[in-house]
Backbone as JSON, one array per atom type, in Angstrom:
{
  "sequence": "XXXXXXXXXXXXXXXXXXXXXXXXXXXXXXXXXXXXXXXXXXXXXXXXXXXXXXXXXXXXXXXXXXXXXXXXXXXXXXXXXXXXXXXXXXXXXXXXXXXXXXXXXXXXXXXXXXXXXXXXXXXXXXXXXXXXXXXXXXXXXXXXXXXXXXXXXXXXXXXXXXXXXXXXXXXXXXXXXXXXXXXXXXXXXXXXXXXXXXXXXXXXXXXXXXXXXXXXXXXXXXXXXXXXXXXXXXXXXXXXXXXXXXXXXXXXXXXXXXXXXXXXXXXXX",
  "N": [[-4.49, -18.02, 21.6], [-7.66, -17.04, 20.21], [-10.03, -18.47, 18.45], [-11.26, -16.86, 16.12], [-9.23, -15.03, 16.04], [-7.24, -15.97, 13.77], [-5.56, -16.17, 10.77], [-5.47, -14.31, 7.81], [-5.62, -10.96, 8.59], [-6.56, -7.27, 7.41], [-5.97, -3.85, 7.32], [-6.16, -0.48, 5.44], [-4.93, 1.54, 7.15], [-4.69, 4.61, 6.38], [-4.81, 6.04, 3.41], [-3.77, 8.1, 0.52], [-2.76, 11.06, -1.39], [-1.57, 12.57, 1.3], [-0.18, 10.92, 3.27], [0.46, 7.36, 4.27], [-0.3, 4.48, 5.12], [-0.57, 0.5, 6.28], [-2.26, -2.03, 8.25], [-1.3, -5.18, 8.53], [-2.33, -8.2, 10.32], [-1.63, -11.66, 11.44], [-1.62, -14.8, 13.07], [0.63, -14.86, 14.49], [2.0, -12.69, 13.67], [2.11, -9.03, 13.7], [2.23, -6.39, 11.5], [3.15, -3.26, 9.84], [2.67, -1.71, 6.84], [4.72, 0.83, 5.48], [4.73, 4.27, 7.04], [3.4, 6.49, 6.6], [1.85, 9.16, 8.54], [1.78, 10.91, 11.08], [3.43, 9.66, 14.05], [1.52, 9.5, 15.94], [-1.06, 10.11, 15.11], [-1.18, 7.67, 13.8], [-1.5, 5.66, 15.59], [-3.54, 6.25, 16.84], [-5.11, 5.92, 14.98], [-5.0, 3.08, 14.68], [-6.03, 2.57, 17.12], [-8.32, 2.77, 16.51], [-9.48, 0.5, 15.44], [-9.32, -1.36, 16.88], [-6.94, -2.45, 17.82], [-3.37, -2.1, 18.57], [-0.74, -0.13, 18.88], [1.68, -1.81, 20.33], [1.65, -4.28, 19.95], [2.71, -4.59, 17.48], [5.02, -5.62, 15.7], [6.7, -5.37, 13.16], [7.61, -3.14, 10.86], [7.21, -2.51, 7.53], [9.14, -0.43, 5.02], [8.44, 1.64, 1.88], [9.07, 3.14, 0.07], [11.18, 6.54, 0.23], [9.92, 8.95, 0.22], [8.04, 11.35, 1.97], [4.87, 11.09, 2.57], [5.3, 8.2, 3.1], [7.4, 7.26, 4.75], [7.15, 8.96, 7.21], [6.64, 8.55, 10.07], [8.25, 6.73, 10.38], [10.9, 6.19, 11.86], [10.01, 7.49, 14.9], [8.25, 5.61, 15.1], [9.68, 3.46, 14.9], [11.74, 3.91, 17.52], [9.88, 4.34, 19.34], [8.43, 1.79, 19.95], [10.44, -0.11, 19.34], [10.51, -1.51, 16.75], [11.04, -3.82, 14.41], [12.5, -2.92, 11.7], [11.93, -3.09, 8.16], [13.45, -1.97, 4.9], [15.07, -2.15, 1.32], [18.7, -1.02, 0.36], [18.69, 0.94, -1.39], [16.27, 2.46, -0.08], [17.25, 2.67, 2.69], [19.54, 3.96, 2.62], [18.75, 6.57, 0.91], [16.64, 7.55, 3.08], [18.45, 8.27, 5.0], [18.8, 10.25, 7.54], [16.55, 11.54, 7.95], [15.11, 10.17, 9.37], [15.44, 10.33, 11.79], [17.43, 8.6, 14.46], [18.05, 4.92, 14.08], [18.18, 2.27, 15.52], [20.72, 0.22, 14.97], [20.42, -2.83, 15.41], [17.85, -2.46, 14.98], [17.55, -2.28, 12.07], [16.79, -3.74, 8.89], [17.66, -5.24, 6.26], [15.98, -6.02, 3.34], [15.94, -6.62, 0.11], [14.81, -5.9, -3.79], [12.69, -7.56, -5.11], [12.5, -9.91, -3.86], [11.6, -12.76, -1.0], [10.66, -12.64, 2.51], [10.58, -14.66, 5.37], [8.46, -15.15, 8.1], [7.8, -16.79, 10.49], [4.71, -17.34, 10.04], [4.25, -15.82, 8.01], [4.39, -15.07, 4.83], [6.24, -12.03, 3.47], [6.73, -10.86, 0.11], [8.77, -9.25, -1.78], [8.59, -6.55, -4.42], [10.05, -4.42, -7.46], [9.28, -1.51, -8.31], [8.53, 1.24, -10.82], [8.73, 4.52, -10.31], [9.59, 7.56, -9.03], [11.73, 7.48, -7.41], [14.57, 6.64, -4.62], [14.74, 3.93, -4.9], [12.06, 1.97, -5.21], [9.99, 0.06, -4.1], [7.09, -2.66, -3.61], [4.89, -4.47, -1.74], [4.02, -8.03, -1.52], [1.86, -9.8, 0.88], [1.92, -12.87, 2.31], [0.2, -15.7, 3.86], [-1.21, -18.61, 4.72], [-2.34, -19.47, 2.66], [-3.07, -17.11, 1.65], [-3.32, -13.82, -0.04], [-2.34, -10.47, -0.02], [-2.06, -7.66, -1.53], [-0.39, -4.38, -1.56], [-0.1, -1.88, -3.53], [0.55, 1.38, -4.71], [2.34, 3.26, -5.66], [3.11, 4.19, -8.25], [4.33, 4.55, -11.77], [4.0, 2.64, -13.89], [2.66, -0.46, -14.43], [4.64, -3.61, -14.67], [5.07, -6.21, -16.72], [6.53, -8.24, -15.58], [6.21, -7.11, -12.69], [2.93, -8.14, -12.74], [3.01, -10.56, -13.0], [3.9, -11.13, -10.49], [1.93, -10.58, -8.6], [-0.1, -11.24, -9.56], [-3.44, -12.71, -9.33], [-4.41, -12.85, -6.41], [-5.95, -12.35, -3.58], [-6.68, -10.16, -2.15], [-6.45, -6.41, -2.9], [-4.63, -3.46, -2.88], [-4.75, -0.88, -4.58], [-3.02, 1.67, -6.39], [-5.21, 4.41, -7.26], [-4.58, 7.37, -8.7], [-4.74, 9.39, -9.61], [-7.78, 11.61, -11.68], [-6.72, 11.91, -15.05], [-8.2, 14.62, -16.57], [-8.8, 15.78, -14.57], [-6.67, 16.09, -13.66], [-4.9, 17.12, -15.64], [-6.18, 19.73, -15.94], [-5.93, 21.13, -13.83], [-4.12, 22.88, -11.05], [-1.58, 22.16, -10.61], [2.02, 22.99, -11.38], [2.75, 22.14, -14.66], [5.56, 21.18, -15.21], [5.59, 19.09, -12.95], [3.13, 18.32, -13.28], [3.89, 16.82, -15.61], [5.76, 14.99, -14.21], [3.83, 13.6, -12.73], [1.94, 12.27, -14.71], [3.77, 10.7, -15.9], [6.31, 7.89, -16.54], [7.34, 7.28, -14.38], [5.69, 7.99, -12.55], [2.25, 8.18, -11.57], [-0.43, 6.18, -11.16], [-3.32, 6.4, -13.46], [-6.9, 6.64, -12.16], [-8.01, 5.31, -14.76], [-5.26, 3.94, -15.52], [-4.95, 2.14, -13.38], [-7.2, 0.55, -13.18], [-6.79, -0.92, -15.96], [-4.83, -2.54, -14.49], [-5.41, -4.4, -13.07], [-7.67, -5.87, -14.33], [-5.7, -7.07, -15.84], [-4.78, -8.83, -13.69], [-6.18, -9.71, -11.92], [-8.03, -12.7, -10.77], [-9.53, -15.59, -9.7], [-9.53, -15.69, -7.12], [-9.67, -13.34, -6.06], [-11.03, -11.39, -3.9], [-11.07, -8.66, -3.06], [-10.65, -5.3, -3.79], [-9.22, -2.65, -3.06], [-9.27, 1.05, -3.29], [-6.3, 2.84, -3.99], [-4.64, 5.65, -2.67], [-4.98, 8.11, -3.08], [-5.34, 11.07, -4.82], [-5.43, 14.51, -3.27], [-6.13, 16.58, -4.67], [-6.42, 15.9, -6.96], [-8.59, 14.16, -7.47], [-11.01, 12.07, -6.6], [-13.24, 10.4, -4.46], [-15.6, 8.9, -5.1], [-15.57, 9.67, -8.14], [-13.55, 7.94, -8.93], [-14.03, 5.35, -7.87], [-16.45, 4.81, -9.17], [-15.26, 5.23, -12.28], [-13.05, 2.86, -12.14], [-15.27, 0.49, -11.66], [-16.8, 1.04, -13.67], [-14.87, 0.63, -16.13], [-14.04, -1.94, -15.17], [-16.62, -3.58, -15.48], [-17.6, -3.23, -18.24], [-15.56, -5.01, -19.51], [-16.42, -7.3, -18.51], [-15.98, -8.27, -16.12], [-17.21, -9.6, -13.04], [-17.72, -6.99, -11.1], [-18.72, -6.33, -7.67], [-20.09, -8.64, -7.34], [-18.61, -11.24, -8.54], [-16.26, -9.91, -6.98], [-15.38, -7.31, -4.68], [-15.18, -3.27, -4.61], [-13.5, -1.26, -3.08], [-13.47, 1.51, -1.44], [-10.83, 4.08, 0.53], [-9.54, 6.05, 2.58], [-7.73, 9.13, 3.81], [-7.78, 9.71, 6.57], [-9.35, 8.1, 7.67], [-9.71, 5.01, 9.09], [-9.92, 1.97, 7.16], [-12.38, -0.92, 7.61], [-11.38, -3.64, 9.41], [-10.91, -6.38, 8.09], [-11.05, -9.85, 7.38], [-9.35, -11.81, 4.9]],
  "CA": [[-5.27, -17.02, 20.89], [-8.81, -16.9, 20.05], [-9.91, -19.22, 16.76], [-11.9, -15.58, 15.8], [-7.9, -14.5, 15.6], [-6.98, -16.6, 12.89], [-6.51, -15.65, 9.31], [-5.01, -13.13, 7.39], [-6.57, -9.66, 8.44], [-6.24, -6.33, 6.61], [-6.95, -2.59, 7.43], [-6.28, 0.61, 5.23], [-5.0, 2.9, 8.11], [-4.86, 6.02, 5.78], [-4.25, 5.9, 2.13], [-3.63, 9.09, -0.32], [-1.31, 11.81, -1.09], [-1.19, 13.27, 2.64], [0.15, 9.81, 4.1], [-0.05, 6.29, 3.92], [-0.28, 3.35, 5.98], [-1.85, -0.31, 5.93], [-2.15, -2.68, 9.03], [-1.12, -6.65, 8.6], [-2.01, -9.01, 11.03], [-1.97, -12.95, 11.28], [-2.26, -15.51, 14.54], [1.96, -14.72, 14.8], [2.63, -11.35, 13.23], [1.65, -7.76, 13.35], [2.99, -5.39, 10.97], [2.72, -2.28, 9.0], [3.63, -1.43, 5.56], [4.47, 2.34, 5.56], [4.36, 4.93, 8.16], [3.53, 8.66, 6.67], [1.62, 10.15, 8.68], [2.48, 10.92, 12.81], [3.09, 8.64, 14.89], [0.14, 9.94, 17.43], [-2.57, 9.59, 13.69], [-1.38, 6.31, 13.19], [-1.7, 5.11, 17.19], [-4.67, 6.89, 16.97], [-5.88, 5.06, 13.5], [-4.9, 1.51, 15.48], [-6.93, 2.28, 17.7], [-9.7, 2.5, 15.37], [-9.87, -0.23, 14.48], [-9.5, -2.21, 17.77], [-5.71, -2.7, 17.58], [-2.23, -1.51, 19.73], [0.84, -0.29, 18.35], [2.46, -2.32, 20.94], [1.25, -5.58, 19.32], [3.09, -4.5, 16.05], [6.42, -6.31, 15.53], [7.72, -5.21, 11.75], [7.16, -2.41, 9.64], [8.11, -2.47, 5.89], [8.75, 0.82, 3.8], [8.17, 1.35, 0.51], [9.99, 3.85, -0.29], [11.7, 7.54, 1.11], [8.88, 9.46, 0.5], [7.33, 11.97, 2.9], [3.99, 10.57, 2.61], [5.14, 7.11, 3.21], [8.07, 7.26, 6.19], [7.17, 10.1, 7.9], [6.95, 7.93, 11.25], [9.21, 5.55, 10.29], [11.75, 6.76, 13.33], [9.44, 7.22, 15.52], [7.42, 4.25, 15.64], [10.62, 2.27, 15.57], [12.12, 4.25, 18.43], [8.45, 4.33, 20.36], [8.0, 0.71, 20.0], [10.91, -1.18, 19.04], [10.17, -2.31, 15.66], [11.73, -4.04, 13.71], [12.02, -1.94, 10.27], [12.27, -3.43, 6.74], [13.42, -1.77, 3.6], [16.08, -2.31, 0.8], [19.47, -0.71, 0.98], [18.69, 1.86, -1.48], [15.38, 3.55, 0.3], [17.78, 2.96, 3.82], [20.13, 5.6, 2.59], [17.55, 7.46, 0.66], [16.32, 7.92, 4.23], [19.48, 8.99, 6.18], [18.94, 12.27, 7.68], [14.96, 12.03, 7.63], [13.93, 9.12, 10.15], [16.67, 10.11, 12.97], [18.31, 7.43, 14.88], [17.12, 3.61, 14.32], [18.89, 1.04, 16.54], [21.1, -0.96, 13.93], [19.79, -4.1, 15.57], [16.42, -2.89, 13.98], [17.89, -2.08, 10.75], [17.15, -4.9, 7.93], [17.49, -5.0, 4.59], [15.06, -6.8, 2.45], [16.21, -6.63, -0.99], [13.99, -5.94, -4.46], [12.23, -8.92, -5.43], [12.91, -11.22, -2.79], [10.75, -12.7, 0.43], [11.26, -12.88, 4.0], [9.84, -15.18, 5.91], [8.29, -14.54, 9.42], [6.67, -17.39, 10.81], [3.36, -17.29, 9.5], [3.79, -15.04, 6.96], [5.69, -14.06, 4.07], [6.3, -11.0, 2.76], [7.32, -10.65, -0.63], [9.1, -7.33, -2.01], [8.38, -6.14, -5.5], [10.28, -3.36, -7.87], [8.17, -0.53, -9.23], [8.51, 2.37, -11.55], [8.45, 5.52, -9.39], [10.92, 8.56, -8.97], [12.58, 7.29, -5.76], [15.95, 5.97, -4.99], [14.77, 1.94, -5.06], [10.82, 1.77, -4.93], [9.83, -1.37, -3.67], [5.94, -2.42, -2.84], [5.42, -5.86, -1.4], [2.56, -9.07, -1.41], [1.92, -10.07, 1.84], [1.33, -14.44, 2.23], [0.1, -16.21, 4.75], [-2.47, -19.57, 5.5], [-3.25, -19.63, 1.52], [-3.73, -15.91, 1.19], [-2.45, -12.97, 0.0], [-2.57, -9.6, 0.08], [-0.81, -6.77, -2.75], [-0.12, -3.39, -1.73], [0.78, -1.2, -5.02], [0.27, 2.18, -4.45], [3.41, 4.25, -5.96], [4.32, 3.57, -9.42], [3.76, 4.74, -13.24], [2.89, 1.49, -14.81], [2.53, -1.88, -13.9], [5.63, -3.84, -15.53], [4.74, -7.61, -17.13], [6.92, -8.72, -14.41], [4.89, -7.11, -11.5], [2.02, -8.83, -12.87], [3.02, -12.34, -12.49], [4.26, -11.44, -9.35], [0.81, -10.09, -7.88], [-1.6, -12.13, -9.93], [-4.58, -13.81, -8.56], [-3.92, -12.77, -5.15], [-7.14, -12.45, -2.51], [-7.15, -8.77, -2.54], [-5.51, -5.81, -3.3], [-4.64, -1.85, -2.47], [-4.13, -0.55, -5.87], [-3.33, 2.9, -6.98], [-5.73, 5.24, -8.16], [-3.96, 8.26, -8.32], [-6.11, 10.52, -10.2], [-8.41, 11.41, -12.71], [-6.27, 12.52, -15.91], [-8.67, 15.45, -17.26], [-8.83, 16.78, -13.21], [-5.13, 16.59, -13.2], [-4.52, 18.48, -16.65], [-7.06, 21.13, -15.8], [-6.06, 21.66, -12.47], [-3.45, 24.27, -10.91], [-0.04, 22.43, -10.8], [2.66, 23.3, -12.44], [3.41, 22.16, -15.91], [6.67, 20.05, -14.66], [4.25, 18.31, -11.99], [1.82, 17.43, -14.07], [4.57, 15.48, -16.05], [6.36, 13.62, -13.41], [2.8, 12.28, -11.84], [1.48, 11.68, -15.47], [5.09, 10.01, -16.61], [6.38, 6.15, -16.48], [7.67, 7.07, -12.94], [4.79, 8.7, -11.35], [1.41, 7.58, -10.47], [-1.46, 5.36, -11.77], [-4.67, 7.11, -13.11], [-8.09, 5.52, -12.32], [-8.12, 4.21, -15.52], [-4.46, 3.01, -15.27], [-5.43, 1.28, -12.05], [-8.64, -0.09, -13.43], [-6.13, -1.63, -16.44], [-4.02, -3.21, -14.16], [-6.28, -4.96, -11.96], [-8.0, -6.5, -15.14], [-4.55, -7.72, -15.94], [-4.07, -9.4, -12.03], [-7.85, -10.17, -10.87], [-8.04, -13.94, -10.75], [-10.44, -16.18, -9.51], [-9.57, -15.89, -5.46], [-9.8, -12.02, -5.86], [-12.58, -11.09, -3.3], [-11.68, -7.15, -2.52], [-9.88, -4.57, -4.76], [-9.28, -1.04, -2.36], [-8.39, 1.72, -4.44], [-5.91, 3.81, -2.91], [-3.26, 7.05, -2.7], [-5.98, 9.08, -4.14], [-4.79, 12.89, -4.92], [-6.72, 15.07, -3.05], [-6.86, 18.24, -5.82], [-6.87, 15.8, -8.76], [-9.58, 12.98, -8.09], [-12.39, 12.25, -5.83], [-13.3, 9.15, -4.14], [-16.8, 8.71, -6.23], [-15.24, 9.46, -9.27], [-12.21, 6.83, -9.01], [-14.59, 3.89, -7.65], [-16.97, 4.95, -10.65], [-14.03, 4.85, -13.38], [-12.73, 1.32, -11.94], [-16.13, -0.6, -11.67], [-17.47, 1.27, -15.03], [-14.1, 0.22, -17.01], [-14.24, -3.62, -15.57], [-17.99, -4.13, -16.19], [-17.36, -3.13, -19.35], [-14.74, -5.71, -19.87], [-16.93, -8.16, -18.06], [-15.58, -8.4, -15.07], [-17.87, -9.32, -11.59], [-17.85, -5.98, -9.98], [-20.12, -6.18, -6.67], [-20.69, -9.83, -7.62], [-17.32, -11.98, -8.02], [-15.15, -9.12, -6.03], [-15.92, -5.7, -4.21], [-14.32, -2.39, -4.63], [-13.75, -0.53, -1.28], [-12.59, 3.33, -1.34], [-9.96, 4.3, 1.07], [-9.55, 7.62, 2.97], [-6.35, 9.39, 3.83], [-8.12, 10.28, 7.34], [-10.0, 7.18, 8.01], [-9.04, 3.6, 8.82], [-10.67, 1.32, 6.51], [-12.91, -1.95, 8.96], [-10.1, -4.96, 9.36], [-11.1, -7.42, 7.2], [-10.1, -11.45, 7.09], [-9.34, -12.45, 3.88]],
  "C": [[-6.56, -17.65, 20.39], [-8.81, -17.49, 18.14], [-10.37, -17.63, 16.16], [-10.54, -14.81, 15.39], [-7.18, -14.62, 14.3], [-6.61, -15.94, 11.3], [-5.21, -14.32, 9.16], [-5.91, -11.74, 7.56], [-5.79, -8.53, 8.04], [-6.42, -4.93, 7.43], [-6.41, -1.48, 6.81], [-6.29, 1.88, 6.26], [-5.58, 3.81, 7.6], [-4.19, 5.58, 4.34], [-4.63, 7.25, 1.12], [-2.09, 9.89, -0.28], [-0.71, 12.21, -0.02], [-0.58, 12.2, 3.32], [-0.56, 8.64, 3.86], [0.65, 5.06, 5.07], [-0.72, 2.38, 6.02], [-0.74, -1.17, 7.09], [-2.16, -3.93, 8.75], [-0.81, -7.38, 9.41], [-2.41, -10.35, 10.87], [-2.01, -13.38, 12.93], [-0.38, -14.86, 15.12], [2.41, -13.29, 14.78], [1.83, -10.47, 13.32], [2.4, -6.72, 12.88], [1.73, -4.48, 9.96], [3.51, -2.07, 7.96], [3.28, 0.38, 5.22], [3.83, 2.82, 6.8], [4.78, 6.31, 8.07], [2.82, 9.23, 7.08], [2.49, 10.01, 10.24], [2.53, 10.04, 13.07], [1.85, 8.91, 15.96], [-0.83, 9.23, 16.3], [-2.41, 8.37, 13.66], [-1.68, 5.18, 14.66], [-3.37, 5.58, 17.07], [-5.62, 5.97, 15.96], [-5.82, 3.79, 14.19], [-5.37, 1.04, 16.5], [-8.48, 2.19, 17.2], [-10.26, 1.68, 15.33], [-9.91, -1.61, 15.46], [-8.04, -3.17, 18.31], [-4.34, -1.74, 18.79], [-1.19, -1.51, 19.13], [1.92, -1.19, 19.1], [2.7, -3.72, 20.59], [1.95, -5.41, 17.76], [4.6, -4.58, 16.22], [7.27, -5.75, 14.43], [7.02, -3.96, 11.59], [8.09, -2.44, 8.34], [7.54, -1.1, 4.89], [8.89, 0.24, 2.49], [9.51, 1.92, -0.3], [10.06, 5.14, 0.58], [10.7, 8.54, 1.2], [8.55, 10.05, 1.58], [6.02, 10.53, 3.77], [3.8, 8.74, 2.97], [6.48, 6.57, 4.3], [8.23, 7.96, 7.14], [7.63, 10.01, 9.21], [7.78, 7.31, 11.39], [10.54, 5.5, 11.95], [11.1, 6.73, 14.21], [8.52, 6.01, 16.03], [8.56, 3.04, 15.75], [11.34, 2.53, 16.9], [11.3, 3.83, 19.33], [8.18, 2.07, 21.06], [8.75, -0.65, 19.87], [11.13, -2.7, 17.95], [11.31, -2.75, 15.07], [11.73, -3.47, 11.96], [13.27, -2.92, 9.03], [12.5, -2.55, 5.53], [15.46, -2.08, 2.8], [17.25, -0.87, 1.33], [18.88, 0.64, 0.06], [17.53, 2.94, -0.98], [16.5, 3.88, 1.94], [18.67, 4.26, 3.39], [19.44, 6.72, 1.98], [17.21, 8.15, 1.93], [16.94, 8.64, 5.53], [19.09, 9.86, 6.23], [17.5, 12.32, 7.97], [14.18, 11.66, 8.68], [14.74, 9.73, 11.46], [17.16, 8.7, 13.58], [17.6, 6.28, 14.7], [18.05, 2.75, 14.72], [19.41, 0.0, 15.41], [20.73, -2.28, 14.18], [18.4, -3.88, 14.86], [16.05, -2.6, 12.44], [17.48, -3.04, 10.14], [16.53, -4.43, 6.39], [16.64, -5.96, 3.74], [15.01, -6.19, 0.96], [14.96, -6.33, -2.06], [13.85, -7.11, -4.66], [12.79, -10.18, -4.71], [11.56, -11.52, -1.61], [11.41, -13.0, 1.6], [9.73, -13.76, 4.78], [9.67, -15.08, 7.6], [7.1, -15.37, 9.91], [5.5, -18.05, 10.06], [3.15, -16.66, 8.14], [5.2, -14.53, 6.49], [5.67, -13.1, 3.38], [7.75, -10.9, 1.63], [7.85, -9.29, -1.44], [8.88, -7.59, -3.86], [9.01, -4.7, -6.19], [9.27, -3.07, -8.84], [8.7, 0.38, -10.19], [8.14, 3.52, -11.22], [9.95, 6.5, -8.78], [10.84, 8.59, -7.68], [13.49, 6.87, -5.76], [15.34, 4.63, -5.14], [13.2, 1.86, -4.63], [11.12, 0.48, -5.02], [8.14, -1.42, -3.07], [5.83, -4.22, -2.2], [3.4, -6.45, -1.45], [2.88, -9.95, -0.16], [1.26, -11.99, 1.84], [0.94, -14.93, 3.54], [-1.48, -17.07, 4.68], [-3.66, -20.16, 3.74], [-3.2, -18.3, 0.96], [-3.33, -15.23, 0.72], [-3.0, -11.67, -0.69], [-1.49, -8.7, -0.47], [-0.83, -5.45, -2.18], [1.31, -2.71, -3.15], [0.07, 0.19, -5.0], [0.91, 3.52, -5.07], [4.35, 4.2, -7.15], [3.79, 3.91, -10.65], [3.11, 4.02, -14.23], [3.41, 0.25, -13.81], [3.72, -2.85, -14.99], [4.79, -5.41, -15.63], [5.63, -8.95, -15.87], [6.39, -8.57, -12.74], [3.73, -8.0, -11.56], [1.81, -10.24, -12.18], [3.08, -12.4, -11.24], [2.89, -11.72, -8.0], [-0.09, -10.79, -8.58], [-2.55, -12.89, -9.2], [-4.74, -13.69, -7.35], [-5.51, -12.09, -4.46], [-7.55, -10.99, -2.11], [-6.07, -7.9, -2.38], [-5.68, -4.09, -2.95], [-3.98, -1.19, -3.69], [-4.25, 0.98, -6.12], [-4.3, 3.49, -7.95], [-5.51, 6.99, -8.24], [-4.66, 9.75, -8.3], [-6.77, 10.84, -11.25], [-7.64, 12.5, -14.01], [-6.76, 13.84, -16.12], [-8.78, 16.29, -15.76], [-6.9, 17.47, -13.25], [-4.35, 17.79, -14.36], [-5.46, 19.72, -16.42], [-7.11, 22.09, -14.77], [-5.0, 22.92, -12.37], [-1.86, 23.52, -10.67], [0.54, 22.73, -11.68], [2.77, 22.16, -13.44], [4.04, 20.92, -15.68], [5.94, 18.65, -13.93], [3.71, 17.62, -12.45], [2.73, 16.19, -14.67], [4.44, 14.76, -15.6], [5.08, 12.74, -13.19], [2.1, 11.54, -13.05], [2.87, 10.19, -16.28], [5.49, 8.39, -15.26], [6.99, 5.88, -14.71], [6.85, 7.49, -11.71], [4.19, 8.1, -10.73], [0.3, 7.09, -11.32], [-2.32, 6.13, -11.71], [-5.83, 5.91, -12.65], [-7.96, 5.04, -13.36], [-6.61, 3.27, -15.47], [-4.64, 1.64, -14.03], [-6.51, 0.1, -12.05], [-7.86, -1.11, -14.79], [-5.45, -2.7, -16.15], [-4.53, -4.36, -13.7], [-7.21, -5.91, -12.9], [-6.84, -7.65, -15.39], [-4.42, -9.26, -14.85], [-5.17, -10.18, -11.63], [-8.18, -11.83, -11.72], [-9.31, -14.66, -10.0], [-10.89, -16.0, -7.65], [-9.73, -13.71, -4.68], [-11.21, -11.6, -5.12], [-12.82, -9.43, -3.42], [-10.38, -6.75, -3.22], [-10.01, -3.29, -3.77], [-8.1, -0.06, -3.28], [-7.82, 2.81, -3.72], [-5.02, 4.62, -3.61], [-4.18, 7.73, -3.91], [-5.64, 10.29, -3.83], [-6.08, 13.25, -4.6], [-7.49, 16.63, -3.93], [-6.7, 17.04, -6.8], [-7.97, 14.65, -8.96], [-10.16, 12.89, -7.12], [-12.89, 10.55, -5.86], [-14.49, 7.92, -5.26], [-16.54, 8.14, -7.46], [-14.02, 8.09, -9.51], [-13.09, 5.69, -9.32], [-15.5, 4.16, -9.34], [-16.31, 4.55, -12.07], [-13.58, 3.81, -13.44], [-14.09, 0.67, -12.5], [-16.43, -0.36, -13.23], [-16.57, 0.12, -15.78], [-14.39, -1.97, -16.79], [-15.39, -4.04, -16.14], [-18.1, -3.93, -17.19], [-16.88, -4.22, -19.99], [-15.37, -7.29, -19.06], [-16.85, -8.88, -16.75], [-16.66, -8.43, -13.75], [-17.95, -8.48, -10.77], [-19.21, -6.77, -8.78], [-21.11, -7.64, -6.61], [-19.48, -11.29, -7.33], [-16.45, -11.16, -6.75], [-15.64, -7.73, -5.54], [-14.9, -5.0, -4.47], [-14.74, -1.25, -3.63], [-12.99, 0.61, -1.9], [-11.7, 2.86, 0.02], [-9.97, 5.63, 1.43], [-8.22, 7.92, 3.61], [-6.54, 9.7, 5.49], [-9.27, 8.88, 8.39], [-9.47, 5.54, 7.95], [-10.28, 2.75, 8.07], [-11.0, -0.36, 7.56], [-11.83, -2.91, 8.56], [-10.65, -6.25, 9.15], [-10.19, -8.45, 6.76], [-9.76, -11.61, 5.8], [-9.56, -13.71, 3.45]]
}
């Protein structure tokens, strides 16, 4: 392989409420973490970006979620993946993914890593009304890479886990005063505002203060609600709140949007 191969690279298939997906490849591995939308969108997104579902070895869910195993069956059927999640999103999932080849069953526990060569992927428990949320920090060559996308708060134990880490896909779910003013119900509004839901921009912009370390180059703010927040407004709310707090926006680290419809460019770390 090509030295130009090298490296931890990234890409933001699709990230929001409608589906979610993010591409991880090194010189050994190609995987995906999450697979909600089609399998055709997300073949389609991998080609985007200059990539082949056929070249993709693992995928690791998060959790049972629509929006985040939609494909899950299919792309392991299609392709022969090997599929990662703990035991409680696997039964969470019975009934949803159809058949997956018990040889490509595996379980990867909360808070544990698996190692794969080149790269390890570490699992992380969240705070999120699912049977066993789990989000994971991807390692490899020095580097590493956090997807956190699905969770109410950030626990003092997540922290440590994800600290300092080379960049990150952090929930910004939505903008509080859109989401109380808007048209869900009542109930709704709770769950996504409550300790199991979903990070607002400013929660997101809290956390990331918390985590953002010295090797932090790129912060992508993702699983953005599409009736309660707006790409503008999110990135706006993040950079405002750190530069406030003194933080290098656009200087030490960048902050990239994310689209639920667009693959974000595949970036080395």
């Amino acid at each position: 392989m090509q030295q130009e191969d090298d490296g931890l690279k990234v890409s933001v298939l699709a990230s929001g409420s409608t589906g979610n997906c993010t591409y991880i490849e090194t010189k050994e591995h190609h995987i995906l973490i999450d697979a909600g939308l089609s399998g055709k969108k997300i073949e389609g997104l991998m080609a985007s970006i200059g990539r082949d579902m056929h070249d993709v070895d693992s995928l690791f869910v998060t959790h049972e979620h629509s929006d985040h195993r939609k494909a899950v069956g299919i792309l392991a059927r299609r392709y022969g993946l090997d599929v990662y999640a703990n035991q409680g999103t696997w039964d969470a999932m019975d009934g949803k993914i159809g058949k997956v080849d018990v040889a490509q069953k595996h379980i990867l526990a909360p808070d544990s890593t698996l190692s794969l060569g080149d790269m390890d992927v570490e699992s992380f428990s969240v705070s999120h009304d699912a049977a066993e949320p789990q989000f994971y920090a991807v390692h490899s060559g020095g580097k590493t890479f956090v997807v956190l996308t699905d969770t109410g708060y950030v626990s003092d134990h997540v922290e440590g886990v994800i600290k300092d880490a080379d960049a990150y896909l952090m929930e910004c779910n939505h903008d509080v005063e859109m989401l109380r003013m808007g048209s869900y119900s009542w109930p709704l509004k709770q769950r996504i505002l409550g300790d199991t839901g979903h990070l607002s921009n400013e929660d997101g912009a809290d956390a990331m203060m918390d985590v953002l370390g010295r090797h932090t180059k790129r912060i992508f703010l993702g699983h953005l609600s599409q009736e309660n927040n707006m790409k503008s407004l999110a990135h706006l709310t993040v950079a405002s709140i750190l530069e406030d707090h003194d933080f290098g926006v656009d200087h030490d680290f960048k902050i990239l949007d994310t689209d639920p419809e667009k693959a974000s460019g595949l970036v080395t770390l």
